[in-house]
N, C-alpha and C positions, 0 to 999 in steps of 0.2 A: 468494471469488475477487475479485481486484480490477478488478473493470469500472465505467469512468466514465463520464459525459456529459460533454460540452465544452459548452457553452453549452446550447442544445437540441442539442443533435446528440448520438444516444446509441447506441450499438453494435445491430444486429442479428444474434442468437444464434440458431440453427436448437436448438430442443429436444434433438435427439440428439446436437449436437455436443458435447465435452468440453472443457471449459477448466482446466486445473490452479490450483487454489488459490492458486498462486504463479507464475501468469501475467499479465500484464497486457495492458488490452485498452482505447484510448479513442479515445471518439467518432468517428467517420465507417470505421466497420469492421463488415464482413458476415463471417457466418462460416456455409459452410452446411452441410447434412445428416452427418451421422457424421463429420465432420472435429475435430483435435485442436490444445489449443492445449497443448505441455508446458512444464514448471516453469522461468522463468526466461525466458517468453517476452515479448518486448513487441509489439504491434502499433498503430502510435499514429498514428490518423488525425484527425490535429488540423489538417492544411493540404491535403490531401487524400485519396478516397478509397483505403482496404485493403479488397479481396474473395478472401475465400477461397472456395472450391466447394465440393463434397461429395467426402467419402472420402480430404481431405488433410490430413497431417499437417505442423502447424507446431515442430519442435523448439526441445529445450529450449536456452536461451540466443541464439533467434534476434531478430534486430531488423527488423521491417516497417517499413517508414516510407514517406512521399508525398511528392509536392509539390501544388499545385495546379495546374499544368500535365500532372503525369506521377501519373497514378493506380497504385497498387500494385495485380495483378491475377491471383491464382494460381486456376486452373482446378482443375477435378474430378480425382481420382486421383493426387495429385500427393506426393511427400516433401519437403522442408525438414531441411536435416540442422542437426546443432547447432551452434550459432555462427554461421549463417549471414548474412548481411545484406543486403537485399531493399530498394532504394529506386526509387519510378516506375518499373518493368518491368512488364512482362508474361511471365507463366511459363504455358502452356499446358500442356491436359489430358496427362496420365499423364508429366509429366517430374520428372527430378529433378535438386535443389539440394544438392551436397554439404556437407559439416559447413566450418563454417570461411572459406567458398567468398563473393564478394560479389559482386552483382548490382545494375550502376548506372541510372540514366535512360534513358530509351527503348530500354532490350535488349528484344531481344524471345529468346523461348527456347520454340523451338518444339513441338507433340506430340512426347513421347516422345522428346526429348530428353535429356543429361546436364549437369548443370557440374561439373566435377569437384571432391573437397574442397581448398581452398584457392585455388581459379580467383579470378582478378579478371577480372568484363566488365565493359570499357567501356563507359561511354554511347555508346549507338545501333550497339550491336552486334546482330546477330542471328544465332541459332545455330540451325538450320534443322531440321525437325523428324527426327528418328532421331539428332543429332550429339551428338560428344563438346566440348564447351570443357573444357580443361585448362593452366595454368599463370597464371604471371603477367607479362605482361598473358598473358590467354587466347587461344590459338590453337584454333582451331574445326576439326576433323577429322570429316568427314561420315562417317556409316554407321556408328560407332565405339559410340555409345548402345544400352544391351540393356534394351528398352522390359519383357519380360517381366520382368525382378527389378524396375522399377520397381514394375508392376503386382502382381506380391508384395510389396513393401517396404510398398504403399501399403494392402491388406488386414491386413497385417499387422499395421498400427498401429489399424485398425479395429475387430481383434480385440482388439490391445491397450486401446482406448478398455473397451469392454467389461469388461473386467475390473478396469478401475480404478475404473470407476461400481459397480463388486459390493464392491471388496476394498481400497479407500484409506481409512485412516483414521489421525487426527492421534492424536498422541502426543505429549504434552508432559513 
């Protein structure tokens, strides 16, 4: 797996979390308990910090990224769909980031929230927790967010981790 240090500044990897071999992961980035990082993922805390929680999945082809002013901040139970792109926000616990979907400087995105795939948020938007953001630019529709499939989406990749620490192996 490709994990770096940036100067002294070197990732912190929770043991049970899964990083895919063809993920990448550097310097100033927490990753915690049973949370996944999948194939093509980058999380590159080089100006500032990335934290991920426990039990969230980061997918495949996503891009994390900071500033130093605006720290990337994804809480506990959360999904990351693929392609998505995460700069300086904060994503609170059990929400989800659709595939495709981009999240700018100071959004905040609340519990159990949605963005939907392909949404663009604005910087210093905030989507309130149970809401839907959808389109581009994103319009924010309260109540719309169905926090239970998050809460399955997000086991589900937990499960998934699991079985790829038993059954992944290289083939050349």
């Amino acid at each position: 797996m490709a994990i770096y240090a940036l100067g002294d500044v070197e990732p912190s990897i929770d043991p049970s979390a899964f990083v895919h071999p063809d993920a990448v992961v550097i310097g100033r980035v927490s990753i915690g308990p049973n949370s996944s990082v999948w194939p093509g993922a980058v999380l590159r805390g080089d100006y500032g910090e990335i934290r991920v929680g426990a039990r969230t999945s980061i997918q495949d082809g996503t891009v994390v990224h900071a500033t130093a002013e605006c720290p990337t901040l994804i809480g506990d139970d959360c999904v990351v769909g693929h392609l998505a792109h995460l700069e300086g926000c904060v994503i609170a616990n059990g929400a989800l980031v659709g595939s495709n979907s981009v999240v700018l400087h100071e959004v905040h995105v609340g519990e159990g929230a949605t963005v939907a795939a392909g949404a663009v948020v604005r910087n210093r938007t905030t989507v309130p927790p149970g809401a839907l953001a959808l389109g581009v630019p994103a319009v924010v529709r309260e109540g719309l967010s169905n926090p239970a499939d998050i809460t399955d989406g997000a086991a589900l990749y937990v499960t998934n981790t699991a079985r790829y620490r038993a059954e992944l192996r290289r083939l050349d």
